[in-house]
Structures are given as structure tokens and as C-alpha cells.
One Martini backbone bead per residue (centre of mass of N, CA, C, O) as a GRO file, in nm:
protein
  170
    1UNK     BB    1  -2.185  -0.993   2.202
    2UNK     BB    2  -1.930  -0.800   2.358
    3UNK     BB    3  -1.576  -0.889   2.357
    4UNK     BB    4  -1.293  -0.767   2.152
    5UNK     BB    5  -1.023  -0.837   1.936
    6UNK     BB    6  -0.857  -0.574   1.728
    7UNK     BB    7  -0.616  -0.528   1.493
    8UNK     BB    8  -0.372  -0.244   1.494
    9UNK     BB    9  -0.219  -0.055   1.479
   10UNK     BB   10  -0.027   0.190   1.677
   11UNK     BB   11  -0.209   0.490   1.547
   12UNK     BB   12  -0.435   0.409   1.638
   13UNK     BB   13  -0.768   0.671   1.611
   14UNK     BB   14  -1.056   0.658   1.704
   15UNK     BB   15  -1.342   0.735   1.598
   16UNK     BB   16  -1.530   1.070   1.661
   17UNK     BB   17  -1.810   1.216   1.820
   18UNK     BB   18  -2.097   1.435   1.807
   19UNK     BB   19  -2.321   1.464   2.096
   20UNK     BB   20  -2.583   1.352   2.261
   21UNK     BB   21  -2.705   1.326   2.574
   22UNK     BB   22  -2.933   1.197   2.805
   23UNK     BB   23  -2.887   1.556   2.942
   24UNK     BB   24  -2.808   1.761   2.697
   25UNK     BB   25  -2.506   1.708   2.637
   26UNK     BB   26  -2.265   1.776   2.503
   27UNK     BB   27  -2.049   1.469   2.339
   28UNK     BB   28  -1.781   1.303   2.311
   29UNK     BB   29  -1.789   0.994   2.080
   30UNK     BB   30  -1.759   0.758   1.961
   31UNK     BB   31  -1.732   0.539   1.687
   32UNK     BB   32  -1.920   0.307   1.559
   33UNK     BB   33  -1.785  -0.017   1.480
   34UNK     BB   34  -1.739  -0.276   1.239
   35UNK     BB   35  -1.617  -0.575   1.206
   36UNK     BB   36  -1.471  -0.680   0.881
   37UNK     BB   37  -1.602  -0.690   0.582
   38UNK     BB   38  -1.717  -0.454   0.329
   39UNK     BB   39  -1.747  -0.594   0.094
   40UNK     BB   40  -1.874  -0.861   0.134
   41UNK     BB   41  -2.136  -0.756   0.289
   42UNK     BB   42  -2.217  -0.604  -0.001
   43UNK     BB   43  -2.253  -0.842  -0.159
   44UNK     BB   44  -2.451  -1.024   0.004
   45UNK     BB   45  -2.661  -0.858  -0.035
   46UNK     BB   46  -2.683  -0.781  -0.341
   47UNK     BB   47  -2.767  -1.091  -0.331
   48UNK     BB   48  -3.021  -1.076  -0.159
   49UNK     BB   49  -3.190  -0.889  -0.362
   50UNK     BB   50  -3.163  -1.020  -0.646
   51UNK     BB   51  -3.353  -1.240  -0.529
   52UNK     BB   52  -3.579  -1.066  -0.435
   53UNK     BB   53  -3.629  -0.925  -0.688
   54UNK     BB   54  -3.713  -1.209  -0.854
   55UNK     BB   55  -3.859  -1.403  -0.605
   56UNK     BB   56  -3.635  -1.504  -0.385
   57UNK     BB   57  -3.693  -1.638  -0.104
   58UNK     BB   58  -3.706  -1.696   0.198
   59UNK     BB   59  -3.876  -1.929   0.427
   60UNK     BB   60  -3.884  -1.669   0.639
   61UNK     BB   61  -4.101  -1.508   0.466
   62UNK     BB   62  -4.360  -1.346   0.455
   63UNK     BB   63  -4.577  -1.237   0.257
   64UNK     BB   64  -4.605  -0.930   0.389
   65UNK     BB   65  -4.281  -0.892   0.351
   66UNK     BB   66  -4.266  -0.970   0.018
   67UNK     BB   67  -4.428  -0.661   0.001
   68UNK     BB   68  -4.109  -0.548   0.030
   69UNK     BB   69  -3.891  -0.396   0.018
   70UNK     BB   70  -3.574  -0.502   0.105
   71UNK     BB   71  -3.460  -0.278   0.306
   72UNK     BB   72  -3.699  -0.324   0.477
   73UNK     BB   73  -3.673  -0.617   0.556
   74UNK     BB   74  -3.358  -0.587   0.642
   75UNK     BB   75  -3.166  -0.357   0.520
   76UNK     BB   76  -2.952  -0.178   0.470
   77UNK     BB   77  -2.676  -0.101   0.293
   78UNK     BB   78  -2.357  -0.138   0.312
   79UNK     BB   79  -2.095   0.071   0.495
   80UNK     BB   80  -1.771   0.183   0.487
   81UNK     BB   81  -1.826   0.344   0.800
   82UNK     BB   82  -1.909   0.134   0.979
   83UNK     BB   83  -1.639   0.021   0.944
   84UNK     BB   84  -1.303  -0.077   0.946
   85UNK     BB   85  -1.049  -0.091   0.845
   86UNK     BB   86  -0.861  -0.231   0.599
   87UNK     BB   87  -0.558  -0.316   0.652
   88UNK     BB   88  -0.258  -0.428   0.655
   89UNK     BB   89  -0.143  -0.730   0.844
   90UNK     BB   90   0.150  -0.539   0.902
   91UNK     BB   91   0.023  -0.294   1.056
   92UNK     BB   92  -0.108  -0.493   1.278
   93UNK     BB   93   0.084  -0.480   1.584
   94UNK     BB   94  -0.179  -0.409   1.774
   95UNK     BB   95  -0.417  -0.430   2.055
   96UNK     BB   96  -0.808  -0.389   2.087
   97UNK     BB   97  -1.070  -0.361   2.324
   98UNK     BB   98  -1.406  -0.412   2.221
   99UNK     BB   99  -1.760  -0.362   2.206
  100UNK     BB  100  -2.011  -0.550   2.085
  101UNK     BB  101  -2.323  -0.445   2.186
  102UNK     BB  102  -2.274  -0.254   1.938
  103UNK     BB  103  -2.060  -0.235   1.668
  104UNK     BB  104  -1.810  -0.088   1.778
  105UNK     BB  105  -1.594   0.013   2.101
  106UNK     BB  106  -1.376   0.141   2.260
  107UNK     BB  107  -1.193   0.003   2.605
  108UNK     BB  108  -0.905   0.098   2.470
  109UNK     BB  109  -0.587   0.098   2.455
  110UNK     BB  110  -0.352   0.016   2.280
  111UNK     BB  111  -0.110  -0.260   2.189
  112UNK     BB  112   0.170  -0.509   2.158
  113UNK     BB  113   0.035  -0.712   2.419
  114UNK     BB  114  -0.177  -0.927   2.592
  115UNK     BB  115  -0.073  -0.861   2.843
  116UNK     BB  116  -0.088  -0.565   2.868
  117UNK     BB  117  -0.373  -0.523   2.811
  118UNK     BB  118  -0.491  -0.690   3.046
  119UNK     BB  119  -0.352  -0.504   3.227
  120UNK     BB  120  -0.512  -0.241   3.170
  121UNK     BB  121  -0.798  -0.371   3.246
  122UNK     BB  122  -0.776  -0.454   3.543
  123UNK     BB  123  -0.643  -0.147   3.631
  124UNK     BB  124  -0.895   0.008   3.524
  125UNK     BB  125  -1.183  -0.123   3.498
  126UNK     BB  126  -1.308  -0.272   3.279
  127UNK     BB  127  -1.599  -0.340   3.094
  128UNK     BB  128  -1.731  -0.717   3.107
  129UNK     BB  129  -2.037  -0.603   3.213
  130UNK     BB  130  -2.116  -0.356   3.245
  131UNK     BB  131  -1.992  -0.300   3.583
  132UNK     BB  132  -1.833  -0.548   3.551
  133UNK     BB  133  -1.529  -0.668   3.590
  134UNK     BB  134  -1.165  -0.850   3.582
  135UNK     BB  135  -0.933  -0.989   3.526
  136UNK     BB  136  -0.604  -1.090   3.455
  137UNK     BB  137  -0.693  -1.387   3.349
  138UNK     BB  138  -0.959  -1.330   3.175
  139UNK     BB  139  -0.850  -1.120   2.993
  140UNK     BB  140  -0.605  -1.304   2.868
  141UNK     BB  141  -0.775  -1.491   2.709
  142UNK     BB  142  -0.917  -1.258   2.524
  143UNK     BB  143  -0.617  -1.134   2.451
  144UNK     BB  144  -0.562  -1.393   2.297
  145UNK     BB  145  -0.895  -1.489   2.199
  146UNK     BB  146  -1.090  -1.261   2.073
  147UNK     BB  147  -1.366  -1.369   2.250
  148UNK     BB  148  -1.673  -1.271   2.430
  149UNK     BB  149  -1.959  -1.278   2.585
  150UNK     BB  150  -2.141  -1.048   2.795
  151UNK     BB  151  -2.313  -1.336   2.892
  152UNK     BB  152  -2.335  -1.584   3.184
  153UNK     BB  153  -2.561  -1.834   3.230
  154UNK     BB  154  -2.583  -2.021   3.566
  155UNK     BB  155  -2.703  -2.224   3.830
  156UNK     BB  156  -2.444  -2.161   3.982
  157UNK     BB  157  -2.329  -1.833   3.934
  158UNK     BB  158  -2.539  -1.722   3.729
  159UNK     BB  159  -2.455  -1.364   3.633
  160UNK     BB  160  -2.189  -1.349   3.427
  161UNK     BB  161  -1.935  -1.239   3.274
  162UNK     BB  162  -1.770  -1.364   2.994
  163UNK     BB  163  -1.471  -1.328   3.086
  164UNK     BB  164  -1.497  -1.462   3.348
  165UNK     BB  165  -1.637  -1.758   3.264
  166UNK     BB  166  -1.366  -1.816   3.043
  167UNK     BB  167  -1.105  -1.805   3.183
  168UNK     BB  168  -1.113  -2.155   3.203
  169UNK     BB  169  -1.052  -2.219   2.905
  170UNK     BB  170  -0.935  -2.343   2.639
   0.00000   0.00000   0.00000
């Protein structure tokens, strides 16, 4: 859970959806997708279905978890609808800060260089966690280098953004 760097064509336009809000009031909001292959993911459920319904549990399932079905036990199987499309890696040319503290929605405009990106992220002041935003340096770290968790505690700083906090890191 954090903020990720994820790369997207350039005319890429994250799916919407209407929903209500806390308001009871109509309203457009993203489509939460998960980063990652959905095709590998459905693979390896599979596998572990078939290995449950065998009688092959993992050593974490109690008796009472081993007399339910898999998917309540575990979840539902992945759905090709809640991934990220999978696109030729040619086609990925520009990147998209998506917050996945949820399965993954966009929280800027695509760009074509993390420097673009970290500029937008800081002048529009993106949130790196809550209600707090980032510099454009702790920015440029994470849309360099791709992922932030949503925060560090520290006994110096306290509760601080993973953007902020990893600012410094090599």
C-alpha cells in the first residue's frame, strides 16, 4: 500500500465508473485496478484450489478454515477486469502515479519523464499520504524508482508519507 509508478501508453485514459458517495450523491470516480499479470495470478489460485481440494492445505488453516470452500477461504479468483491492461512494453512510453493503498487509481496525468511527472505531483500538491503532499525531490525518487509504502514511523520524525521519508534513500 503506497504510491507506484506505473507505466502506461500515452493516450491512456484510466476507467470510470459512477458510484455514490458518502453524500448519497452521484458521482464519477475511478476504477480501482490491481498492478501485475492477471493471467499469472489466475494461474497460481488455480493452483492453490486444486491442491486445496485435494486435501493439501498450507499449515496456517485451521481445522474449521479446512471444511470451507476455497474461494471463501481464500477469495474469489482473479479477474482480468480488476488488472491494469497488459500492453506491449513499446506501447508503455509515458508514466502514471496510481496510489494503491486500494487496488491502484490514478493520481496524476500520465507524462513522458519522471522529472515531468514529480513536477506535477508537487505543484499540484498529489497526496503522498492523506492529507500530506511531497516535495518535487521526494517525488522524483519514487517516479524514478517506482514505489513508496504510505508511511514510516519513526521515533525521530514520527508519522511521515513513505514519499517523503524515502526522499533520502539511495
Amino acid at each position: 500500500m503506497g504510491r507506484e509508478v506505473r507505466r502506461v501508453p500515452a493516450d491512456w485514459q484510466h476507467p470510470k465508473k459512477h458510484t455514490f458517495d458518502h453524500r448519497g450523491q452521484w458521482v464519477e470516480r475511478y476504477e480501482a485496478l490491481l498492478s501485475g499479470d492477471w493471467a499469472a495470478a489466475a494461474k497460481e489460485w488455480d493452483e492453490a484450489r486444486a491442491k486445496w481440494e485435494r486435501g493439501e492445505f498450507p499449515d496456517y488453516a485451521s481445522e474449521e478454515n479446512k471444511a470451507l470452500p476455497f474461494d471463501q477461504w481464500d477469495s474469489r479468483r482473479p479477474y482480468s477486469g480488476d488488472y491494469m491492461p497488459q500492453w506491449p512494453e513499446a506501447e508503455c512510453t509515458h508514466l502514471m502515479m496510481y496510489e494503491t493503498t486500494s487496488e491502484g487509481s490514478p493520481i496524476s496525468p500520465a507524462f513522458a519523464t519522471p522529472e515531468e511527472l514529480a513536477r506535477w505531483l508537487a505543484d499540484n500538491g498529489a497526496s503522498s499520504f492523506g492529507n500530506a503532499t511531497a516535495s518535487y525531490e521526494a517525488w522524483l525518487r519514487v517516479a524514478s524508482g517506482g514505489f513508496a509504502p504510505s508511511a514510516i514511523y519513526t521515533p525521530e520524525t514520527g508519522l511521515v508519507s513513505g514519499v517523503e521519508a524515502l526522499k533520502g534513500a539511495a
